[in-house]
C-alpha positions as CSV (number, residue, x, y, z in Angstrom):
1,X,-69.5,-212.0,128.6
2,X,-68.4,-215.1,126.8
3,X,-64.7,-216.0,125.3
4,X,-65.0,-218.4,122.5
5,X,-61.7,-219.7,121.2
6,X,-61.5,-221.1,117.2
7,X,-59.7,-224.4,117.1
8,X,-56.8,-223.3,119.4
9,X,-53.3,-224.6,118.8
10,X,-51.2,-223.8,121.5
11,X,-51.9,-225.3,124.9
12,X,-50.3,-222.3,126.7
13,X,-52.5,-219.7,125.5
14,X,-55.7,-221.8,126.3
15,X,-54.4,-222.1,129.9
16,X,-53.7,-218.0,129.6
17,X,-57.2,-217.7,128.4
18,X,-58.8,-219.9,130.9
19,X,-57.2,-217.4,134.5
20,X,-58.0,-214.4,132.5
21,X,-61.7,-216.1,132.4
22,X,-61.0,-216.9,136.0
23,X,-60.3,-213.8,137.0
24,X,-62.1,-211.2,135.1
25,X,-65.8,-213.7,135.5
26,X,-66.3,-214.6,131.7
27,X,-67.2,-218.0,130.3
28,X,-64.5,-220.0,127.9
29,X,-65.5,-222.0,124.9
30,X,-63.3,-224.2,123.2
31,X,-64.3,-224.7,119.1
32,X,-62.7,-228.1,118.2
33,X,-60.0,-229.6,117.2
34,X,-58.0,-228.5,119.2
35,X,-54.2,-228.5,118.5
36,X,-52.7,-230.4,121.3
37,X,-53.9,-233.3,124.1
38,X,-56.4,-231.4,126.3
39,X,-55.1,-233.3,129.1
40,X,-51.9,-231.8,128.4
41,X,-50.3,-230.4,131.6
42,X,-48.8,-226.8,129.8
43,X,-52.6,-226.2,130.0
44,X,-52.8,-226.6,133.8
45,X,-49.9,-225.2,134.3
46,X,-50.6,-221.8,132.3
47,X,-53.6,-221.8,134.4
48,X,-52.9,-222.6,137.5
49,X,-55.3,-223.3,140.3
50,X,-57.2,-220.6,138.6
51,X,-58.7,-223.9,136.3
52,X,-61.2,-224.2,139.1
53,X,-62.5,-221.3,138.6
54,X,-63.5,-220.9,135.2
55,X,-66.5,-222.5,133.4
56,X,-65.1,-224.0,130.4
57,X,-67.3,-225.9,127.9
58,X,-65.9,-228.1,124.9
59,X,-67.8,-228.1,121.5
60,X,-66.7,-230.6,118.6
61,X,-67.1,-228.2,115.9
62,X,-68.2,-224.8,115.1
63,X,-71.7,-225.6,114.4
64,X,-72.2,-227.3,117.6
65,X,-71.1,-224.2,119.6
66,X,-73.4,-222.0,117.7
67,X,-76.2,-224.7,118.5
68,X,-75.4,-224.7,122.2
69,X,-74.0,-221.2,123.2
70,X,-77.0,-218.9,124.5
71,X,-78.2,-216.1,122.4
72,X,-75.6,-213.2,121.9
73,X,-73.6,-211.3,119.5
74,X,-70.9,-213.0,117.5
75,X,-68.0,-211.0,118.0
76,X,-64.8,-211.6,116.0
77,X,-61.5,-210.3,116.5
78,X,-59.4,-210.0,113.4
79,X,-56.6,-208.2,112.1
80,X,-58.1,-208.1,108.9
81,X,-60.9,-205.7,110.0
82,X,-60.3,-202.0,110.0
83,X,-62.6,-201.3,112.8
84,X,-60.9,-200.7,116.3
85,X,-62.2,-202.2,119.8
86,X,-62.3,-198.7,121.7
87,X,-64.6,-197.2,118.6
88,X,-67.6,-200.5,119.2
89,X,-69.8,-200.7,121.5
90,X,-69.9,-204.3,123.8
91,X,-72.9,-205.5,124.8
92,X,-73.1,-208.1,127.9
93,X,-74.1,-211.0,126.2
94,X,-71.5,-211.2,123.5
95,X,-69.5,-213.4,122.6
96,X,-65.8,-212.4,121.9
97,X,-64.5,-215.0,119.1
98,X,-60.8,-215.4,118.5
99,X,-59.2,-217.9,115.6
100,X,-56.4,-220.2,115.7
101,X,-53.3,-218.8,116.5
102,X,-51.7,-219.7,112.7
103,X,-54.9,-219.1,110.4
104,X,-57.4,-217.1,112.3
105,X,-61.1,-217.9,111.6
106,X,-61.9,-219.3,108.1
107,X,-63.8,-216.7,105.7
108,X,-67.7,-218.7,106.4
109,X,-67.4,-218.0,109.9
110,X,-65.9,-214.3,109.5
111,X,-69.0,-214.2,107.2
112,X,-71.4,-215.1,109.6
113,X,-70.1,-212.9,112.4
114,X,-72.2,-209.9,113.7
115,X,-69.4,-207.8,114.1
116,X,-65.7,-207.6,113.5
117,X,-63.5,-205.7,115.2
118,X,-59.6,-205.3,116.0
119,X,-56.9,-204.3,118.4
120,X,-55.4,-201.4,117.3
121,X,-51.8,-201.3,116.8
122,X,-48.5,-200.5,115.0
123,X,-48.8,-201.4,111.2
124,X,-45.0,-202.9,111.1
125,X,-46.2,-206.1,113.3
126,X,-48.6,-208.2,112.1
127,X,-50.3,-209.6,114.9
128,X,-50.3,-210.3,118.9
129,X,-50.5,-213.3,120.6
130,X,-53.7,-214.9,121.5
131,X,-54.0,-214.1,125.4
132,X,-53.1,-210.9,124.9
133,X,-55.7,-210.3,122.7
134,X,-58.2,-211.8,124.6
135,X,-57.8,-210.2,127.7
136,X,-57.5,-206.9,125.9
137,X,-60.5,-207.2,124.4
138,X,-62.5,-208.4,127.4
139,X,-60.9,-206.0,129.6
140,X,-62.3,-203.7,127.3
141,X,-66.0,-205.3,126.7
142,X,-66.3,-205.3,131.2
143,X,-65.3,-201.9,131.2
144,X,-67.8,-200.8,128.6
145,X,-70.6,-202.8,130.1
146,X,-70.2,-202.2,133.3
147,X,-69.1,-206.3,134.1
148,X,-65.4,-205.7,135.6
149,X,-65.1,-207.5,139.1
């Protein structure tokens, strides 16, 4: 299982997303540009000593990623899809796409994607932040495929 973040913006989440990885056993990709340094420290320090622990690979753009990530699903996670996590069914080889935290993913790659899929949740909020989502949702994909630690 694969996490594949869309030109991130905020260095905290990134760290966030990275221990999650760490933790839970699944890959992170970073889609640039990013939005900050990746040196930056609020990266290390979101996560931790956990950084050790997570295979994280870099690609300059969108189309280099596709190029390079293994065979798998394309998995996006939008608020704009109507179709809820618990109701899809995960497969071990996805890869669970999340766009910037201001803009999401733009409308070629939702295009493109083999599925789309949301986090349910209460219609007066419009959205939740990044590394919750992302550990939601992988949570989710490990339990369904049989991949939590």
């Amino acid at each position: 299982m694969r996490i594949a973040l869309f030109e991130p913006e905020i260095a905290g989440n990134v760290g966030a997303v990275m221990r999650t990885g760490a933790c839970l056993g699944a890959e992170i990709h970073l889609i640039e540009p990013l939005g900050f340094q990746w040196d930056d420290k609020r990266v290390r320090r979101a996560a931790m000593d956990y950084i050790d622990h997570v295979a994280v690979t870099r690609h300059p753009s969108f189309t280099a990623f596709r190029q390079s990530a293994a065979p798998g699903r394309l998995v996006l996670f939008t608020t704009k899809s109507s179709a809820s996590i618990y109701d899809f069914t995960f497969e071990p080889t996805d890869i669970l796409l999340f766009g910037k935290e201001s803009a999401g993913v733009p409308a070629e790659i939702s295009d493109i994607a083999d599925a789309r899929v949301r986090i349910p949740m209460r219609p007066e909020v419009r959205s939740m932040n990044l590394a919750t989502t992302a550990s939601i949702a992988l949570a989710e994909a490990l339990r369904q495929t049989g991949g939590l630690p």
